[in-house]
LOROKE-164117 format. One line per 4 residues: their letters; for each residue x, y, z of C-alpha. Coordinates in Angstrom, 3 decimals, padded with zeros to 6 digits. Example, Ala and Ser with C-alpha at 12.3 -4.5 7.8 and 13.67 -1.06 7.14 Angstrom:
as = 012.300/-004.500/007.800; 013.670/-001.060/007.140
***
This chain:
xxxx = 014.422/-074.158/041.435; 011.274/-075.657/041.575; 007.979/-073.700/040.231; 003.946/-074.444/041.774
xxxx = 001.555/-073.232/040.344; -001.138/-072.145/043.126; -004.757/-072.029/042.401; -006.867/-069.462/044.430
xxxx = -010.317/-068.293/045.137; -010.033/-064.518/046.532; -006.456/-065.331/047.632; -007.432/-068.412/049.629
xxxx = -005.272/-071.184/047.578; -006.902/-074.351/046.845; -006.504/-077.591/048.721; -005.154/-079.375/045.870
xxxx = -002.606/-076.745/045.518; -001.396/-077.253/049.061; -000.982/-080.659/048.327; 001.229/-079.966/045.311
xxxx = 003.698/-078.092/047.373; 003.968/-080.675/049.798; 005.294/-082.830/046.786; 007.155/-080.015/045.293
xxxx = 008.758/-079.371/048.731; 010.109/-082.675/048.988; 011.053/-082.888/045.565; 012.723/-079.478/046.050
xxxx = 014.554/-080.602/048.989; 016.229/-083.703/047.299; 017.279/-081.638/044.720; 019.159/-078.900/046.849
xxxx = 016.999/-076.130/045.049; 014.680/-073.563/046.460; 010.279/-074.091/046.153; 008.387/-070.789/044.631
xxxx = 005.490/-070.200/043.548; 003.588/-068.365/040.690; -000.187/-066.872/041.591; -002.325/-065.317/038.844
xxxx = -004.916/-062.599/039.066; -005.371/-058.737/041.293; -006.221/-060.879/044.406; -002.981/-063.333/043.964
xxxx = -000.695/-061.357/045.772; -002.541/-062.456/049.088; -001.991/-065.844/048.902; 002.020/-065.280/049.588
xxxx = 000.941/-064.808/053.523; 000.174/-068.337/052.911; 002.618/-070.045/051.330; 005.571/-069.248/053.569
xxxx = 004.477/-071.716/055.383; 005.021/-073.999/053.234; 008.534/-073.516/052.297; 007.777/-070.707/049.287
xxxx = 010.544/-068.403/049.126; 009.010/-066.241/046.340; 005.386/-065.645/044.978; 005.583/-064.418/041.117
xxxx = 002.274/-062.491/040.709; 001.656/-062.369/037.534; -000.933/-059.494/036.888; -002.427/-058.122/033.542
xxxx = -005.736/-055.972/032.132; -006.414/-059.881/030.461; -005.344/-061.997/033.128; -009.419/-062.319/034.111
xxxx = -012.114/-063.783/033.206; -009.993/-067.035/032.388; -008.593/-067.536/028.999; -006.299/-070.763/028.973
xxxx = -003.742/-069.581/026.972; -003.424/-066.092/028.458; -002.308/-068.272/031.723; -000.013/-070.696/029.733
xxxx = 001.481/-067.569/027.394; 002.438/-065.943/030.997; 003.480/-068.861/032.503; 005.937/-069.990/030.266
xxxx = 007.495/-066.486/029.984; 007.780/-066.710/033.943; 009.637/-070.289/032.966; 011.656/-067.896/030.722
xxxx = 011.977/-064.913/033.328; 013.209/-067.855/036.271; 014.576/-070.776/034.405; 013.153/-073.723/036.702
xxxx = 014.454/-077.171/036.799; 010.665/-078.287/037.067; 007.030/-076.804/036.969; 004.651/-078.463/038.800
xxxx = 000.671/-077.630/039.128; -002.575/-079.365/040.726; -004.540/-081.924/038.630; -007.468/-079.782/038.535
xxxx = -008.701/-079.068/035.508; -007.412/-075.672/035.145; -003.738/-076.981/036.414; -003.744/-079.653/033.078
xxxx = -005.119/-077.232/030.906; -002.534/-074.605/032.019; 000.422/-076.720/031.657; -001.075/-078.350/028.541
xxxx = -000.857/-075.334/027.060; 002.390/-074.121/028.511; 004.179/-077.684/026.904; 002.893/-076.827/023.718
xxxx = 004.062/-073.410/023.459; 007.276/-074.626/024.387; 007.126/-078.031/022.817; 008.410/-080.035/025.881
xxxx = 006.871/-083.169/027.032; 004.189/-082.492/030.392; 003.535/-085.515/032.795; 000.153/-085.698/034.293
xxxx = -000.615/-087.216/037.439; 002.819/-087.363/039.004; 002.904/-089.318/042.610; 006.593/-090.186/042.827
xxxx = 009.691/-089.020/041.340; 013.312/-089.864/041.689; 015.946/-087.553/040.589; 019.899/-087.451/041.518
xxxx = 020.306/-084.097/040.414; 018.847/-081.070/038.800; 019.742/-081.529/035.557; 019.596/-085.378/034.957
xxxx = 016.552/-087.309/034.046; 013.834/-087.891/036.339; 012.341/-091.599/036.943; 008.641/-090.974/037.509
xxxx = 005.432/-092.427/038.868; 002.238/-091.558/037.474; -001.325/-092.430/037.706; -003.060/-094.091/034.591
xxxx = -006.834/-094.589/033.575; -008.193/-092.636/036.363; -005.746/-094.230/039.307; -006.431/-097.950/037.922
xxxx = -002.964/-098.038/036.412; 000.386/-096.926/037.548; 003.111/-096.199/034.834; 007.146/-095.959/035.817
xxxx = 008.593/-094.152/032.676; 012.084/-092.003/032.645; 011.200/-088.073/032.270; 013.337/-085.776/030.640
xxxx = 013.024/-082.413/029.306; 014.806/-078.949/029.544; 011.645/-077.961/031.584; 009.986/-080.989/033.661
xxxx = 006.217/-080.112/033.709; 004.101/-082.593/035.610; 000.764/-082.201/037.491; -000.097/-084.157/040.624
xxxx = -003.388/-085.550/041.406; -005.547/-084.517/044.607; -006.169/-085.835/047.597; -002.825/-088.078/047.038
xxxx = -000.860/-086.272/049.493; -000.970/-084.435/052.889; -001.669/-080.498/052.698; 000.166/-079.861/055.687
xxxx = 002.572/-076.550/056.365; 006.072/-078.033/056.374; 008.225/-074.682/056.864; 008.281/-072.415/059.976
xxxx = 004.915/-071.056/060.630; 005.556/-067.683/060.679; 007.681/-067.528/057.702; 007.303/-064.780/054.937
xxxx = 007.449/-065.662/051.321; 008.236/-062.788/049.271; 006.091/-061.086/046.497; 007.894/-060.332/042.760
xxxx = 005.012/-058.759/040.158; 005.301/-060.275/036.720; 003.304/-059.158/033.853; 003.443/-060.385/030.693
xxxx = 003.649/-059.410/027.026; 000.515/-060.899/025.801; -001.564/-061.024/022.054; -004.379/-060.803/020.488
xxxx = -004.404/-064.333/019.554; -004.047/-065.472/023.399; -007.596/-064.233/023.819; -009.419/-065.594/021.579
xxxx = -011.032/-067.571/024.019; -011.692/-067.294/027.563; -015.235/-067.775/030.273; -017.684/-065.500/029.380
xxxx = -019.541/-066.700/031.919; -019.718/-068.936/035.132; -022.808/-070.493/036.569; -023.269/-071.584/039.749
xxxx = -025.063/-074.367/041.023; -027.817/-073.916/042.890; -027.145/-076.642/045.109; -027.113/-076.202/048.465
xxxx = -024.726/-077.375/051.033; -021.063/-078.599/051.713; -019.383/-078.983/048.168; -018.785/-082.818/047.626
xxxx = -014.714/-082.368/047.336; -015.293/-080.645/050.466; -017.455/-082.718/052.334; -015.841/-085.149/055.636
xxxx = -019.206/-087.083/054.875; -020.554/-088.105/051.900; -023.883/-090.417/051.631; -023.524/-091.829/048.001
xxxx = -026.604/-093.249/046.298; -026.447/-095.292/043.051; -028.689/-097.531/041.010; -030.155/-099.498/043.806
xxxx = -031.563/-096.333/045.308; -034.405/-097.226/042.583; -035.755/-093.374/042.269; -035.335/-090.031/043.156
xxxx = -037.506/-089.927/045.593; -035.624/-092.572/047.694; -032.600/-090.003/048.107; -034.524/-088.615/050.951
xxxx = -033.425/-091.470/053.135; -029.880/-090.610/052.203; -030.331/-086.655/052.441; -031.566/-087.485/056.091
xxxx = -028.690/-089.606/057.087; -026.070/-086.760/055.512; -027.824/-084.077/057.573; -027.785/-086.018/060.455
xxxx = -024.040/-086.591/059.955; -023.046/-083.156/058.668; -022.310/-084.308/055.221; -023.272/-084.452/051.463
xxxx = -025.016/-086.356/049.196; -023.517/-087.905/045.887; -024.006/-089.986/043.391; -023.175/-092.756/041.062
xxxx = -023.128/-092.301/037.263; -026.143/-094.430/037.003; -028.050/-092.760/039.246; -026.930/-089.381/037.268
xxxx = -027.686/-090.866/033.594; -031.353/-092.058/035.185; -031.885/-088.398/035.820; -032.253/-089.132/039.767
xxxx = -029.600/-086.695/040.640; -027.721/-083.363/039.077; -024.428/-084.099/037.658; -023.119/-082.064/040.283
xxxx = -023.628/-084.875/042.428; -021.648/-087.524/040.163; -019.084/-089.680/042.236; -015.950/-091.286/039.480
xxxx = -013.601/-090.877/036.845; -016.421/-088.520/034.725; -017.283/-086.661/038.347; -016.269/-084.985/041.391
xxxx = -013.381/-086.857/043.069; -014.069/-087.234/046.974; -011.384/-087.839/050.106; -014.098/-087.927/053.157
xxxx = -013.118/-089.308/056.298; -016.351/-091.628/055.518; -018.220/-092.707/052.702; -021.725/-094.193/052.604
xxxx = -022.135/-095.838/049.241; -025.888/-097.086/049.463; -027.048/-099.345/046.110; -023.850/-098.724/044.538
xxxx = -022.001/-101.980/042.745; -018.360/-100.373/042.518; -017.538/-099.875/038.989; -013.675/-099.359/038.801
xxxx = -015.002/-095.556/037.412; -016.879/-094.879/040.712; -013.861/-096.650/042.883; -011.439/-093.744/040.976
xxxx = -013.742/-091.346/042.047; -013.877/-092.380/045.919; -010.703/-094.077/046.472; -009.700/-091.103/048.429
xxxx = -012.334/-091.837/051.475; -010.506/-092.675/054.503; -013.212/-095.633/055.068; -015.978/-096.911/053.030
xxxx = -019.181/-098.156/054.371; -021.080/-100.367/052.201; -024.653/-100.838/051.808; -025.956/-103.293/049.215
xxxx = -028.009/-106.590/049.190; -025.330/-108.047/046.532; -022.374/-109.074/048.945; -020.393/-109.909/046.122
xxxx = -020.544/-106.566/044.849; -017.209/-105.080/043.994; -017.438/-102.205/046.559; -018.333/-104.823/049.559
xxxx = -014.673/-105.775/048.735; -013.046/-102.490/048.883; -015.605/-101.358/051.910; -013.847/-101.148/055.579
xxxx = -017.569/-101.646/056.455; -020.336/-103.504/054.431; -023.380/-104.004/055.494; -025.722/-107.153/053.485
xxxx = -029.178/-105.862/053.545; -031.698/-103.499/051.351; -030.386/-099.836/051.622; -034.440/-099.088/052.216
xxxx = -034.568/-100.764/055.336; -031.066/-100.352/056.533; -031.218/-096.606/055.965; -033.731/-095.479/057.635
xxxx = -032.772/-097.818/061.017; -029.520/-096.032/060.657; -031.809/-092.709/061.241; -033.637/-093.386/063.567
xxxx = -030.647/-095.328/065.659; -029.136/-091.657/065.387; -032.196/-089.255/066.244; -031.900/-091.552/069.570
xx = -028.909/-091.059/070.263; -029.217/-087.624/070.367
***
């Protein structure tokens, strides 16, 4: 059997944990074994109407007085007694920050290896070893190794693979309650608190547009050009780590390997030169425009688009052009 972990947010599960289950789904398949799921938290239960869908027979909820706010090992303590409880060939969660930290935790307790960043795997059966794929150095690198443990743990990285249902739409997964047998010591720490930005707008990971703005914006009050253009086009506005470390822009807005990591259907990057960190970051964009007056600049190379010309001038002609059109 293969194990997801699913992510939620008031039993909506996350994007990137769709896309894990369409890699655990074909994994599963090639394997002959069945796809289930584990859900944490009093709300978890409603993701199962989901995840039929997507070829989950079973949802473990796993439930308990300390399963909220998060504490990192309360989730890998219950997880790997789950692992226990069902005896998976392989565990597999997002690459989200909570998904490594999870199964971090859960290879430690058990002291099995954990690969990170999974995009292909080859197995000929359950129980032999599995010849892996995984991303390196934020995406720059790709490493074949042989994976082999009584328990394969591996995340897999967003926006790498297609979210779509793959079952029978109407199909039920169902719901098993697990609660564990949890310590003092497993909450020792946990969130005390969460803060939320007071940004406004379409969350970059979200975002089918994102206007990116980086060094050769040349001030924060020049992001108005680009704020224009993303309200224009429904989108976002985002940043490069220079921009960010100049103090022009939150680090909310931070594009790269240190940031948010994007997969819009477009992607204005305006001043930006196209440091392999801020490529990691946007390598998911289904097309790149660039804007820069440098057209040997890295991203011109990587752009569907590029445009030679000062972002300042190009910018706001791109506005206007718009406002006319409409």
């Amino acid at each position: 059997m293969v194990l997801v972990l699913v992510e939620h947010e008031a039993g909506e599960p996350a994007e990137s944990s769709l896309e894990t289950l369409g890699f655990a789904g074909d994994l599963a398949a090639r394997l002959g074994s069945p796809l289930e799921a584990v859900v944490f938290g009093p709300e978890g239960a409603g993701v199962a109407d989901d995840l039929g869908a997507y070829g989950v027979e079973v949802v473990h909820h796993v439930d308990h007085a300390d399963i909220e706010p998060y504490a990192p090992r309360v989730w890998g303590e219950s997880l790997s007694q789950v692992v226990d409880h069902v005896a998976p060939e392989a565990v597999l969660a997002p690459g989200s920050d909570r998904g490594h930290e999870v199964l971090a935790h859960v290879a430690a307790l058990r002291d099995v290896p954990m690969a990170a960043n999974c995009v292909a795997v080859s197995a000929d059966d359950a129980d032999g070893p599995y010849e892996i794929t995984r991303q390196r150095w934020g995406g720059s690198l790709s490493e074949h190794a042989t994976f082999d443990a009584e328990t394969r743990l591996m995340t897999v990285p967003p926006h790498e693979f297609d979210a779509d249902p793959t079952g029978a739409p109407d199909a039920d997964a169902a719901v098993e309650p697990f609660e564990p047998d949890l310590t003092d010591i497993d909450v020792q720490v946990r969130i005390s608190r969460i803060e939320e930005s007071d940004e406004e707008g379409v969350p970059l990971e979200e975002a089918r547009v994102v206007v990116g703005g980086g060094r050769g914006v040349q001030g924060p009050e020049n992001y108005d050009q680009l704020e224009e253009l993303a309200e224009l086009l429904g989108g976002t506005v985002g940043a490069s780590r220079a921009a960010v470390n100049e103090g022009w822009r939150p680090h909310d807005d931070q594009i790269g390997l240190t940031g948010s990591k994007i997969a819009p259907d477009i992607y204005i990057a305006c001043g930006i030169s196209g440091a392999v960190q801020h490529m990691v970051g946007c390598k998911g964009a289904q097309n790149i425009l660039a804007i820069n007056t440098d057209p040997e600049a890295a991203i011109m190379q990587k752009a569907a688009y590029a445009v030679v010309g000062d972002l300042h001038e190009v910018i706001p002609a791109i506005n206007e052009a718009i406002r006319a059109r409409r």
